[in-house]
C-alpha positions as CSV (number, residue, x, y, z in Angstrom):
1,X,5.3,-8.4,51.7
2,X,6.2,-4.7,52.2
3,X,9.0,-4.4,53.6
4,X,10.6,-0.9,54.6
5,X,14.0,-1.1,54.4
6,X,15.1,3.2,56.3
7,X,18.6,4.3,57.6
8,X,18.4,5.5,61.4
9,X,19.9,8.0,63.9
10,X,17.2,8.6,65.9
11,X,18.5,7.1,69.8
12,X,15.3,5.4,70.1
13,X,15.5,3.7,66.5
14,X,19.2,3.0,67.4
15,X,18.4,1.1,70.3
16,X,15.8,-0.6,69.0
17,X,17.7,-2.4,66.4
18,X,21.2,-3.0,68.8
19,X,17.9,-5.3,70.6
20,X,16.9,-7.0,67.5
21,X,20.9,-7.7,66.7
22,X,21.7,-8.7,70.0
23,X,18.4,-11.0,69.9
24,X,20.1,-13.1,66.6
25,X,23.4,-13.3,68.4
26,X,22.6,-13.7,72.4
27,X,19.2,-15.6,72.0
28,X,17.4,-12.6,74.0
29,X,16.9,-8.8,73.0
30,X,19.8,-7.4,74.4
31,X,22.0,-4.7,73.3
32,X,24.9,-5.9,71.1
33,X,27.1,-2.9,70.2
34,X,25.6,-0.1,72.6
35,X,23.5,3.2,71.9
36,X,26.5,5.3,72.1
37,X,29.2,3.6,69.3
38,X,25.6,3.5,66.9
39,X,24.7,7.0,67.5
40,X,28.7,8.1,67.3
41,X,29.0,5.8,63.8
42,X,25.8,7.3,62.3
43,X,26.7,10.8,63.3
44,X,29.6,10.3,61.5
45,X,28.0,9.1,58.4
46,X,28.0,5.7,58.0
47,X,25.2,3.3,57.4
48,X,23.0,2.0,60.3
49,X,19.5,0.4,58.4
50,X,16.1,-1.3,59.7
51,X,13.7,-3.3,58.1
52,X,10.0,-2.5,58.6
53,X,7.0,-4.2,57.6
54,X,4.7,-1.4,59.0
55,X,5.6,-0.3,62.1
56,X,7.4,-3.8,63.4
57,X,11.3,-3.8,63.0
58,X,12.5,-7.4,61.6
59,X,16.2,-6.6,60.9
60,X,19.2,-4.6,60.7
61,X,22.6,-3.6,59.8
62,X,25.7,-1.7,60.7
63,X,28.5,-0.6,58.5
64,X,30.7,1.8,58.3
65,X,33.9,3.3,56.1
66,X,37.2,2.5,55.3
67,X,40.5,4.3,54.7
68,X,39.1,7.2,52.5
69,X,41.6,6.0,49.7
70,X,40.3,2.8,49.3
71,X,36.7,3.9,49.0
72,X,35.2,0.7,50.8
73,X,32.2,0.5,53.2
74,X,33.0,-2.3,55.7
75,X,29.7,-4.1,56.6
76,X,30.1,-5.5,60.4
77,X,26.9,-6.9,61.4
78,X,23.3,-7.1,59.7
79,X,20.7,-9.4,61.2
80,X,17.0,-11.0,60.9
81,X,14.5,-11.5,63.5
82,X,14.1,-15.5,64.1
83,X,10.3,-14.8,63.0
84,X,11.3,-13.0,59.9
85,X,13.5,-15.7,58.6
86,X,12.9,-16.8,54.8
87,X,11.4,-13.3,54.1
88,X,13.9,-12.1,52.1
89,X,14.6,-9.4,54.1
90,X,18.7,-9.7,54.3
91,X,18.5,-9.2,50.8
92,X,16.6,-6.1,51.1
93,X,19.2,-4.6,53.6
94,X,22.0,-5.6,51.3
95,X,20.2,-3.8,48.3
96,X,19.8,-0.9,50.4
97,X,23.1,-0.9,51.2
98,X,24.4,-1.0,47.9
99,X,22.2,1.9,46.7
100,X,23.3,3.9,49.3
101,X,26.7,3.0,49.5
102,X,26.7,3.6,45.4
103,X,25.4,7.1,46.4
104,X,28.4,8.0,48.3
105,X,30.8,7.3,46.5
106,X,32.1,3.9,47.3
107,X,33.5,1.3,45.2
108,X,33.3,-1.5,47.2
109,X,30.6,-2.8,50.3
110,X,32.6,-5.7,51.8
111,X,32.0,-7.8,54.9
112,X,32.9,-11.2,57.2
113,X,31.2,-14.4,57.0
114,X,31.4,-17.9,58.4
115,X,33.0,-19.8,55.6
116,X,31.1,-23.1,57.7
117,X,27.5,-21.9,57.4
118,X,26.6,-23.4,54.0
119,X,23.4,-20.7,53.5
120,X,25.3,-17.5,54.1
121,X,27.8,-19.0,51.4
122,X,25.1,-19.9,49.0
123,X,22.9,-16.3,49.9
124,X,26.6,-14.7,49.6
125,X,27.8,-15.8,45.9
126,X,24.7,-17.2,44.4
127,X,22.1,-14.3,45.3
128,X,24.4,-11.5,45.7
129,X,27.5,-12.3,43.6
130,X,30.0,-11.2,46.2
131,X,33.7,-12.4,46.0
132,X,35.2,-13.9,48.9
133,X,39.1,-12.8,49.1
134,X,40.6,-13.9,52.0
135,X,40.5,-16.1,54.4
136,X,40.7,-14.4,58.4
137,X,41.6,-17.6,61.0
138,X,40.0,-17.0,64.4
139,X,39.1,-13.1,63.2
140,X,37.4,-12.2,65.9
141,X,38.7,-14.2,69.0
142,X,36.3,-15.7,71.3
143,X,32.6,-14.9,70.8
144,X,30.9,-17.1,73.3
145,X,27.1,-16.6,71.4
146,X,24.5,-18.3,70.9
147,X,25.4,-18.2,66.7
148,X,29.2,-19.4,67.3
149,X,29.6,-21.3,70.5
150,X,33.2,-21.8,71.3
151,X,34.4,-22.3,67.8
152,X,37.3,-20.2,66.8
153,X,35.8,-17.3,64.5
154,X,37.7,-18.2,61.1
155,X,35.7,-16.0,58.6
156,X,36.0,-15.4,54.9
157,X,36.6,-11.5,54.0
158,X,33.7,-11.0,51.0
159,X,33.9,-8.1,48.4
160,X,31.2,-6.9,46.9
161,X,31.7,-4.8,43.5
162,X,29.5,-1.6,43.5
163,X,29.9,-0.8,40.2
164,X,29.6,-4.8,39.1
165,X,26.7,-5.2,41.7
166,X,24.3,-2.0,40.5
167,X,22.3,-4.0,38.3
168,X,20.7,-6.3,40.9
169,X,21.6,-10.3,39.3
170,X,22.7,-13.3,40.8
171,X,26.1,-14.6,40.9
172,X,26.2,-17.1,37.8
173,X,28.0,-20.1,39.0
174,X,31.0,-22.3,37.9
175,X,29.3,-25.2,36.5
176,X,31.5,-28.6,37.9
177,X,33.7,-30.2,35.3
178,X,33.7,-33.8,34.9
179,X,37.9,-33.2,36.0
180,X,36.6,-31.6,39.1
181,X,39.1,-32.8,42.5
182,X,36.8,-33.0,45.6
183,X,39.6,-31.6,47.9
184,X,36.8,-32.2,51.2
185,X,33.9,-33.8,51.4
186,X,31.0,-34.0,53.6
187,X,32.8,-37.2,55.4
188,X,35.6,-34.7,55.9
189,X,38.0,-37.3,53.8
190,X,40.6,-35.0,52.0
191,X,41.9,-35.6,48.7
192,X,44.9,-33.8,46.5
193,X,45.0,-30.4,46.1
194,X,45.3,-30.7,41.9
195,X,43.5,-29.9,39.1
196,X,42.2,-26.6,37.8
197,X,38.6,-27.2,39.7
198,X,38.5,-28.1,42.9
199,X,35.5,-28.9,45.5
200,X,35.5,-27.9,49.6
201,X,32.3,-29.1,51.1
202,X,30.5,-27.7,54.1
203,X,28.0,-29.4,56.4
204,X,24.7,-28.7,55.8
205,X,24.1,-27.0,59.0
206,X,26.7,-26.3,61.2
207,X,24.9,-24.6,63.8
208,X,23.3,-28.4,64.3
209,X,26.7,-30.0,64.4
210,X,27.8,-27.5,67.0
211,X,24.9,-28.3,69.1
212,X,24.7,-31.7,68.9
213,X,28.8,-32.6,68.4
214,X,31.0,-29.6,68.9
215,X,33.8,-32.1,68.4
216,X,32.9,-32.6,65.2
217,X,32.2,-29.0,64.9
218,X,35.7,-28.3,65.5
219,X,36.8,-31.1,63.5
220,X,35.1,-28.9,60.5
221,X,37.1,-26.0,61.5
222,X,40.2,-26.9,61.3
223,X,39.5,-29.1,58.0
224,X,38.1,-26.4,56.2
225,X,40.6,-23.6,57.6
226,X,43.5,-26.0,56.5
227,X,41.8,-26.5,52.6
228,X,39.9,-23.7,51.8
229,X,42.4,-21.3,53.4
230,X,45.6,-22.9,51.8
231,X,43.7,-22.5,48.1
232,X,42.9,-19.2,48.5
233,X,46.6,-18.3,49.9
234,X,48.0,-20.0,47.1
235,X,45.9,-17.9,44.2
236,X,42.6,-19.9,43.8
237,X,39.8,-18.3,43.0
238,X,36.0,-18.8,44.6
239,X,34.1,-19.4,41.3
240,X,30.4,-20.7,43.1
241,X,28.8,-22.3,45.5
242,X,27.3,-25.8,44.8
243,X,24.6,-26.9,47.9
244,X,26.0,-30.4,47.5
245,X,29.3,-30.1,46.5
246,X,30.5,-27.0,48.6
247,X,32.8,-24.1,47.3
248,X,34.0,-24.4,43.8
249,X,37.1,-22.8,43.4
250,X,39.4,-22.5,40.4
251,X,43.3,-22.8,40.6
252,X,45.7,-20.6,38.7
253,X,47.5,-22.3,36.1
């Protein structure tokens, strides 16, 4: 594989990958953002990338800056073709990223996931070893796409450490205690919010469940929002991300 991973400002380059982005989210190579906001933003100075392998452009990503005091590049949106999936090529963009956003300056890269999609969580901690920090019920409002259906857009708010993140590593996990409490589990039974370690589970694929049952699909929503969001509000941690078990978060004592 030799993938190219180049910023862009060129209007032809710029539409080119709003297609690619708005194929991932619309099912069809429209444009997601526009020409004019991308070519504004990296006029501006902020990050628009493209991967390559030769000439053929397989991904993307948009980001742009914070308040100047808090020195943070906010990542909004960085995609994969469908064809290109399992390439490794989100983790090339987010390398990229964090070279150049270590270039400028910044001291932290951070960005919006679905806390439901259990391989954004596990790429998220386990390959990048970013922090989630809050959890944002219904962020964005309605998206209607072909990635989020109807589901409200609950996401978790990630930060990524530049300094912490320069020497490329994985996130090192939280091993599970023997003490661990499974808060929610894959049956979506709830048990006690106690212990110092404590286990949220995630379907395996949600984007199934919300094809197939969008009442369940909503049934993980709110299950999730109500656990995951309550532990972080009350000082929990995110420690790891266990494929089985789910988030693994430790509670202040």
């Amino acid at each position: 594989m030799s993938i190219e991973v180049r910023t862009l400002s060129a209007i032809a380059d710029l539409e080119a990958v709003d297609r690619v982005l708005g194929a991932v989210w619309q099912g069809e190579p429209v444009p997601l953002l526009g020409t004019e906001l991308l070519r504004a933003l990296a006029k501006a100075g902020n990050y628009i990338a493209g991967a390559y392998d030769g000439g053929e452009l397989l991904g993307g990503c948009v980001a742009f800056f914070g308040p100047p005091g808090e020195r943070e590049l906010h990542s909004h949106v960085t995609g994969v073709a469908r064809a290109a999936i399992g390439r490794s090529i989100g983790y090339a963009l987010k390398q990229h990223q964090l070279g150049w956003a270590r270039d400028r300056g910044a001291a932290a890269i951070t960005w919006t996931v679905d806390p439901l999609v259990a391989r954004n969580a596990y790429f998220n901690l386990a390959k990048l070893g970013a922090e989630p920090v809050e959890y944002l019920s219904d962020f964005y409002g309605p998206m209607h796409d072909r990635i989020n259906g109807d589901d409200p857009s609950d996401r978790l708010l990630m930060r990524w450490d530049v300094a912490r993140a320069a020497t490329p590593r994985p996130g090192t996990p939280d091993p599970i205690g023997p003490h661990a409490v499974v808060a929610l589990d894959r049956d979506l039974r709830r048990g006690p919010l106690t212990g110092e370690q404590v286990l949220v589970a995630v379907p395996e694929d949600i984007e199934v469940v919300r094809t197939t049952d969008p009442a369940a699909a909503r049934r993980w929503r709110l299950a999730v929002r109500e656990v995951l969001a309550g532990l972080l509000a009350e000082g929990a941690q995110v420690t790891g991300f266990d494929r089985a078990a789910g988030y693994v978060l430790r509670r202040p004592q």
